[in-house]
Every structure is written in C-alpha cells, then in structure tokens.
C-alpha positions in Angstrom: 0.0 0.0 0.0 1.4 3.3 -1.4 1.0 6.3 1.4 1.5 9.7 -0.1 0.9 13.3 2.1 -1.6 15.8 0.2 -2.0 18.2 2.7 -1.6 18.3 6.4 -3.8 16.1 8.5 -4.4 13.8 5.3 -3.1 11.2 3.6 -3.7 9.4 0.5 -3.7 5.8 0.3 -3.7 3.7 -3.3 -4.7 0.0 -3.6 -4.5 -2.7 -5.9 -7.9 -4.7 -6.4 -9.4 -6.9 -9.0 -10.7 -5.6 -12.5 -14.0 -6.6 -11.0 -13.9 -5.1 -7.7 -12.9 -1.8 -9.3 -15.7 -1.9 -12.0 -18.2 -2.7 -9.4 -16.6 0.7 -7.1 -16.7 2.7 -9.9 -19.9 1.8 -11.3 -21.6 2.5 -7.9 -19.7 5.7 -7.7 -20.8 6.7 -10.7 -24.7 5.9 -10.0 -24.7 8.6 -7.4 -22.4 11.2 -9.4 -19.5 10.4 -7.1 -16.1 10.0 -8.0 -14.8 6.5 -6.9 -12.5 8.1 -4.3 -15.0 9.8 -2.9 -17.5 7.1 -2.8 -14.9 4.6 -1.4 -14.2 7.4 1.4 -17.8 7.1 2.0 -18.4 3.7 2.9 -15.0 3.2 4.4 -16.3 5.9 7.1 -20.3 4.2 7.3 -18.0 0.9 8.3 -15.5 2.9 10.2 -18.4 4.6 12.3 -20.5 1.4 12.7 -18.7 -0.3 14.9 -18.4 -3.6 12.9 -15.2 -6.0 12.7 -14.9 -7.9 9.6 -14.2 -11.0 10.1 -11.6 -12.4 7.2 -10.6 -16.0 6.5 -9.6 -18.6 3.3 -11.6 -18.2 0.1 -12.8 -14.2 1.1 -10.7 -13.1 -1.6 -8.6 -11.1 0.5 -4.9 -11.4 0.8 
C-alpha cells in the first residue's frame, strides 16, 4: 500500500484490487455522481463509524 501526504492532517492511500472489484466501485460511484474516491471514502467511514469487525478467512478473496 502506497501512502503519499496531500495536505496536512491527510493522507492518501492507493490500492491494488481486481478488474471486478474496481468496475463494481466505480460503477456505484458513478450511480450517485460520485467519484470513486470519494465514494470509497464514504463507505469506508459508514463501516468505520458502525462499529463492525470484519471478520476475514480462506476463500474471502482477500490477501
């Protein structure tokens, strides 16, 4: 994961992610006139704020 500083008190983060994954993000973002790095800041802070754990093991896709 690539951390680079914008501006103070932020920070931007770049990820790699299946063709598919992206498509999906992108398509979603676009449905509601977002761009996709403002739609992905979006739900990471509705998940953030929630409370939840994720709870990761074999075959979620995630390495």
């Amino acid at each position: 994961m690539a951390k680079k500083v914008v501006e103070k008190n932020t920070k931007t983060i770049g990820i790699n992610m299946s063709n598919t994954m992206a498509d999906e993000l992108e398509r979603r973002a676009e449905s509601m006139h977002l761009s996709t790095s403002k739609y992905c800041k979006v739900i990471l802070a509705e998940w953030i704020s929630s409370g939840k754990t994720l709870t990761l093991s074999e075959g979620t896709g995630v390495k």
